[in-house]
N, C-alpha and C positions, 0 to 999 in steps of 0.2 A: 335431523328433524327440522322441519320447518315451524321455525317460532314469531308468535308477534306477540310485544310487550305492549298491552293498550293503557297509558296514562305513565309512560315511562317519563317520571319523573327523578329526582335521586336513586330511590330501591330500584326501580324498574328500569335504569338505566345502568349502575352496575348490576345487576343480575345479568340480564341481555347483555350487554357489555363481554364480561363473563363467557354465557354460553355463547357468546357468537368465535371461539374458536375453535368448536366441533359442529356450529349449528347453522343455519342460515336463520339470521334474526331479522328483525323488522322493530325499529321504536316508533309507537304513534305517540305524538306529547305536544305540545307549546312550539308554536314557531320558531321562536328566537333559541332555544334549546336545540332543536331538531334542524333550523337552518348551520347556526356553529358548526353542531356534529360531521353534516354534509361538509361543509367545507371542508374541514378541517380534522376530520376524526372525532372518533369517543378518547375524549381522556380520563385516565382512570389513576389516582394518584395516593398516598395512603399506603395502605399496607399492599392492595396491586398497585403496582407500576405497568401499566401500558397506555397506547396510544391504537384504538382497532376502529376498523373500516366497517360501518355498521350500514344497512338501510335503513332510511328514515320517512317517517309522511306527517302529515297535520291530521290525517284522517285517514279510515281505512274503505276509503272510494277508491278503487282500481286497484286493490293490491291482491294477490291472490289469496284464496285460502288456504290458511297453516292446519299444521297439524295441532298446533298447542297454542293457543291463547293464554299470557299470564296476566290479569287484570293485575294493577297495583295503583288504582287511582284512588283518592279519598272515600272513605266509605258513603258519601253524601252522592258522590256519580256512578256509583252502582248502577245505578236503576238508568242514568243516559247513557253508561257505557255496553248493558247490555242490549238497547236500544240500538244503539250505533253496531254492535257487531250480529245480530240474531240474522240479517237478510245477509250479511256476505261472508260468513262462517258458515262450512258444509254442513252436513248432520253427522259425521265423524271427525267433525273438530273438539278435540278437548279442551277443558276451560279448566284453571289451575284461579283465584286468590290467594294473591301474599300480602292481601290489608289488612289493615288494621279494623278494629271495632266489629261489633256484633250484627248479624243479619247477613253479611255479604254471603256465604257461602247456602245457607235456604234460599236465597234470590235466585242465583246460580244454578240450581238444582231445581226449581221450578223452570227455570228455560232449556236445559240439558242434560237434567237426571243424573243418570247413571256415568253420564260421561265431565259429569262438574267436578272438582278435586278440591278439596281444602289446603290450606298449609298455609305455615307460621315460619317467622326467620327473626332471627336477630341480630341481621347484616346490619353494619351502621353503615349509612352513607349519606352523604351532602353532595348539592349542587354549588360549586364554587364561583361557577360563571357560567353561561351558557357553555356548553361544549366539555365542562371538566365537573367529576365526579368524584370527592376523595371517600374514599374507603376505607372503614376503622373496625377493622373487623370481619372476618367472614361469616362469624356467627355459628349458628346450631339453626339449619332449615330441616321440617318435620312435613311429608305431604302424605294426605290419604284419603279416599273418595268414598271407603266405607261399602260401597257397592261394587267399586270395580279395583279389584286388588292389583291384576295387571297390570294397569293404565296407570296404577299409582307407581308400581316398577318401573315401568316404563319412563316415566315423568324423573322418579327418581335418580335411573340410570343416567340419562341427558345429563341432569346437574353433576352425578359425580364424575361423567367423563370431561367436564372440563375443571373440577379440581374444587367445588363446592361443594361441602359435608353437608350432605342430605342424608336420611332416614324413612324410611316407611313408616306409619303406626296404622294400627286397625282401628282405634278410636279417634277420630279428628279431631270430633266436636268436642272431646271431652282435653284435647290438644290447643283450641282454636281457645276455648273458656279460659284455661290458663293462662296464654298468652293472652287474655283481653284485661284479667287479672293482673299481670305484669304491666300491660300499657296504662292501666286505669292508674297504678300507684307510682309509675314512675312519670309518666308525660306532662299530668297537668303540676306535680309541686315544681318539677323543672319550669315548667311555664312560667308559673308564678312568683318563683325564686330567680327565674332569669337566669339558669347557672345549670353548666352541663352538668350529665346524671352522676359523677363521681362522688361532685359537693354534694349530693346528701347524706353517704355517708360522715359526716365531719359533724354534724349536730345529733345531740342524743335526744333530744325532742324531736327531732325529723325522724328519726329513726326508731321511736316510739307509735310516730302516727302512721308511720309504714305499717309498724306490724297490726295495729288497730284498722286501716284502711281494707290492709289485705285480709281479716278476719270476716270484715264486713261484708267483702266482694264474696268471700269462701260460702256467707249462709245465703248470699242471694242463688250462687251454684247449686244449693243443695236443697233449695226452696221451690227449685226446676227439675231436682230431678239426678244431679249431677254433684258426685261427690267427692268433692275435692279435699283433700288435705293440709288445714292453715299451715302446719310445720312444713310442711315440702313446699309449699309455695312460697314463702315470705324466705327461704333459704333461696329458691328459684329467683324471684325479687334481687335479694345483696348480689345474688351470682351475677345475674345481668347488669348492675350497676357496676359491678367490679370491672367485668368484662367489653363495658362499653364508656370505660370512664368520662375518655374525653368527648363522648357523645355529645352533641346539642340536639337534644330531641324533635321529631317533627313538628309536635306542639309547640316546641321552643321557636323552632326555625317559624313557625305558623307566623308566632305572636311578634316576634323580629322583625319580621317582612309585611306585615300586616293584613296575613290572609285567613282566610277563615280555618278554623278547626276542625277537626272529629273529636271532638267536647263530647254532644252529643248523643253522637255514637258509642262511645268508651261509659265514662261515667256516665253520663245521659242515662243513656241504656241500663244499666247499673240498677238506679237510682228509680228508673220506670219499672224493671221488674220488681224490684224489693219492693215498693208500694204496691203492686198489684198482687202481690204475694207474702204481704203482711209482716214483712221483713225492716226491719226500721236499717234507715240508711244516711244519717245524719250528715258523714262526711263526704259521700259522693253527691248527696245536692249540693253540699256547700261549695266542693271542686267546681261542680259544673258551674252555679252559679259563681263565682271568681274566675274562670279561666273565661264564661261567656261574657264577661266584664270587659275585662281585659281582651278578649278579639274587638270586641265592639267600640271600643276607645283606641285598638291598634287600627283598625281599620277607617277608623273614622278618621285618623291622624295623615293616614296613608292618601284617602281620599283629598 
């Protein structure tokens, strides 16, 4: 299959990475990431150990059309990333989301219907240097388009022929909510605690407002339409934390390096529906507003 990873940054880069040993991949991402690579390989280090010969662009001007596009850039370039790919993607290119935060995948599906696909992962990985990628984790990746059961086989097949545990579901969205569930309780206290996801399990006040956070995200789900179960989820929660301990989460890495977030978009979003929807959401305004603090005083440092 012919794949191109648009915003291959860490995830998008072991992913691609990844399938480029059954696939022909393509990473479009950041210069200095995408020039290393060229030179010198994708390194992949962590739980994969390899060094693979990937293709790489700044942009997707001359490159051909794939069969699979995996968006994985910030929920915030959504809307330029489908810009940038709608005139040189065929009309039987498939588009796959592995972001984070809520909206991506209705975006997606206004430009390509039937052939947009959802899905979630809980691959950990970081950019260590331009050109090297460590990987903590394979995770649990879940894809489904809802409309096109095939296409989601299909997608699915590619990842498990090169050795990444993929899964079909018939419910995406109701797959994509949870996972935004999970991002919302675990990215921004990392954030703000400065301390990969294992440290919260160690405070039983942290671990208090986990389970009050994750209650609060469960009735804004169900204020939509979509009903989630607070016990399966806040167990989903410690899972993920256990299983990504030494993670330093994106919002972590965000606030580190001084880049902006998907605040936003996770709790943001959150925090906009439960007000539109009568839902009181105390602790996702208060996230948001503390973690937009904190980009806004990292980024200003950075500047």
């Amino acid at each position: 299959m012919r794949v191109c990873v648009f915003g291959a940054g860490s995830l998008g880069s072991a992913v691609g990475g990844i399938l480029s040993a059954k696939h022909e991949v393509v990473l479009v991402g950041r210069r200095a990431h995408m020039s290393a690579i060229d030179k010198h390989g994708l390194v992949l280090s962590g739980d994969v150990r390899r060094t693979v010969r990937v293709g790489t662009s700044e942009s997707v001007k001359g490159l051909s059309s794939p069969e699979l596009v995996i968006v994985t850039t910030k929920a915030y370039d959504t809307d330029s990333a489908i810009a940038a790919c709608r005139a040189w993607s065929s009309r039987s290119t498939k588009v796959l989301t592995l972001q984070n935060g809520l909206g991506n995948l209705e975006k997606l599906r206004a430009w390509k219907h039937a052939r947009a696909f959802g899905g979630t992962t809980t691959m950990g990985a970081q950019v260590i240097s331009p050109g090297e990628v460590r990987v903590s984790g394979l995770g649990r990746t879940v894809i489904g388009g809802d409309l096109d059961e095939i296409g989601s086989e299909t997608i699915s097949n590619a990842f498990l022929s090169c050795g990444l545990p993929c899964e079909v579901v018939r419910d995406i969205n109701s797959e994509m909510l949870s996972k935004a569930v999970v991002s919302a309780c675990i990215n921004p206290l990392t954030a703000i605690l400065r301390v990969p996801n294992g440290r919260l399990l160690e405070s039983d006040v942290i671990m208090r407002f986990l389970d009050e956070l994750c209650d609060e995200c469960v009735d804004v789900c169900k204020s939509s339409g979509v009903g989630l179960a607070s016990e399966e989820l806040i167990t989903r929660v410690l899972d993920v934390v256990k299983n990504t301990a030494r993670n330093r989460s994106s919002m972590l890495q965000d606030i580190e390096n001084g880049r902006r977030t998907e605040i936003d978009h996770i709790n943001g979003e959150f925090s906009r529906l439960g007000e539109k929807r009568g839902v009181d959401v105390p602790l996702n305004r208060a996230l948001t507003a503390m973690v937009g603090a904190l980009e806004r005083n990292a980024r200003k440092g950075k500047g």
